[in-house]
Each structure stands twice: as C-alpha cells, then as structure tokens.
N, C-alpha and C positions, 0 to 999 in steps of 0.2 A: 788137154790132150798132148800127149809128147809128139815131136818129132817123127819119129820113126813110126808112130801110129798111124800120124797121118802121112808117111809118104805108101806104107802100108797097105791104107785107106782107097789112096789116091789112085794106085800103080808105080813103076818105075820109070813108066815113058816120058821123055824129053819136054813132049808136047804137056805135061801136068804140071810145067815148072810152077806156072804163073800161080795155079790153083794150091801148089802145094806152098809157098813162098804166103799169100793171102792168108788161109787159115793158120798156118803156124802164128804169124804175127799176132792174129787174133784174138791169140791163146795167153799170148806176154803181156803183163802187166806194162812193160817197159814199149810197148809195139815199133821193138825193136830186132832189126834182124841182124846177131854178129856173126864175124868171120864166121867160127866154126858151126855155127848154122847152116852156111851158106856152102863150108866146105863140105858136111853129113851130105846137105842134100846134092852138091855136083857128085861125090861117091855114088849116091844111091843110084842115081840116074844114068850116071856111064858119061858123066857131060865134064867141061872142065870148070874151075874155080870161077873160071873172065867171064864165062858165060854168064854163071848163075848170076854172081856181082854185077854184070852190066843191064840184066832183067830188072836185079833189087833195087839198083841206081836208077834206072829208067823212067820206070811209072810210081806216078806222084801217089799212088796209093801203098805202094810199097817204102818201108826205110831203113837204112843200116844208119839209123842215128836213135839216141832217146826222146822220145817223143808222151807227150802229155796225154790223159784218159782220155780228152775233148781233142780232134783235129780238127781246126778250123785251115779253110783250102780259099783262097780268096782267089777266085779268075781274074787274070793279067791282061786276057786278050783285050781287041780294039774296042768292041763292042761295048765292054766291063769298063773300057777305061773313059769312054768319053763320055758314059751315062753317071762317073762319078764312085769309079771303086776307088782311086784314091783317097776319097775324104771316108768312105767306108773305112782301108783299110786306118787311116787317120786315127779312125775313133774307134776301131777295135785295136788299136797300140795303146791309146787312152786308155780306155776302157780296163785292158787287162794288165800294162806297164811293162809290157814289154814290145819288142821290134821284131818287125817281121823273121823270122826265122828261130825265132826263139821261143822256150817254153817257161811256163809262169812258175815263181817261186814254190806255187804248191802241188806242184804238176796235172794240176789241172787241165791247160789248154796250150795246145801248140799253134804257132799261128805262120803260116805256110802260103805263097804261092803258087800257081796250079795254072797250065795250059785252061782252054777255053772248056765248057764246062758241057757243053751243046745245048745250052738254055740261053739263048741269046738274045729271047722275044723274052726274057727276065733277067733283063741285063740291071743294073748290075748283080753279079750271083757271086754263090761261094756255096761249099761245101761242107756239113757240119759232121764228123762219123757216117760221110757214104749219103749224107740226107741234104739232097740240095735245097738252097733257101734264094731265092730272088724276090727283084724289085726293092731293093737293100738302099735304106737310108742310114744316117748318122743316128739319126733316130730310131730304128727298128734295130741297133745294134744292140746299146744297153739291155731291153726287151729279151734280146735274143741270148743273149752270155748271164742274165740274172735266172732265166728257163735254165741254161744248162748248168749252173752254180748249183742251184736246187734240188738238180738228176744228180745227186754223189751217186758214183758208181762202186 
C-alpha cells in the first residue's frame, strides 16, 4: 500500500500520525522510514517536519534507519537487567555476529534495545516483530532465532 493510500485511509488529523507512520513502515521491505516519507506525511497533516521526525525517532517501534525482516527489541530496564538480559543479549550477538544495533549480513534480523516491555513478571523479555517472548535464557535463545531463520519471509 502507498503512502498516500494509507494517510487517505487513515484521515489527515494530526492525532493519526502514530497510526499512519506504523503501517506505512509495515508495508517496506526495508521497515524503514526516510526523510521524504516523513516530509509527505508532515504535508498531509498540516504538521511540521520536527514533529513528524521526533514521533519517528521517539518510539522504538518506529525507525528512520534500515532495519532487518526480524526485529529483535531486547528490554534494558532494571528488572531485564538483573534477571540476566545481558547474557541474553550476550548470546543473541553470538548467535547472529553482530552488535547490538546492528543488522545481520543477510538482513535478516535486527537486534535493538528497547524501554521496559511491561512484562516484568517475564523478566528477562524482549520483543520479536511486535510478539513478546519472556523468561529468556542463553539457552532459549538459539531456539528462538533457528524458529525465525525457518519463517523466511
């Protein structure tokens, strides 16, 4: 779906940014949002450029970078960190050979930090395409990235 379908779709009120920002992205192979995306949709809306850009920057579900089929979102907060998301993220850098913020040679998977996740009684968690996954060991990671290897998109 283009752009202009979905702001279209959406309406041109201000209040749709988030909604119209989401499915655009959804729609890119690259689930990436550039400038001139961002400048269509402040046009449409009557809003300015800062705006849209500090929405897109804002929320970790959104991004004006290139980004892999798979986003893995691994939660930072206190809860995630003292139950042992560092050795998670650990062995998801293993695992896929790349460093946190980075995407894998075959664009596969992108591998991301992320605010707290609001599953905290499944600490440690992370994020897989929107699908949270807790109680994450070193061990349920492999598991977990050979499942989404499998899912080619």
């Amino acid at each position: 779906m283009k752009l202009n379908e979905i702001i279209q779709k959406q309406g041109t009120s201000p209040d749709k940014l988030i909604n119209i920002l989401m499915e655009y992205q959804k729609t890119k192979n690259t689930k990436e949002l550039t400038r001139e995306d961002l400048k269509i949709v402040a046009q449409e809306l009557g809003v300015t450029e800062a705006l849209v850009y500090q929405v897109a920057t804002f929320y970790t579900l959104l991004s004006t970078k290139n980004r892999g089929v798979h986003i893995i979102q691994v939660c930072e907060d206190i809860p995630c960190y003292v139950n042992g998301s560092v050795n998670v993220v650990a062995e998801l850098e293993n695992k896929l050979k790349i460093k946190m913020g980075e995407t894998t040679y075959d664009n596969m998977f992108t591998l991301e930090h992320t605010s707290c996740l609001g599953c905290c009684n499944m600490a440690p968690a992370m994020r897989v395409d929107g699908k949270l996954i807790g109680n994450l060991t070193p061990e349920k990671i492999s598991e977990i990235i050979d499942e989404y290897r499998g899912e080619k998109k």
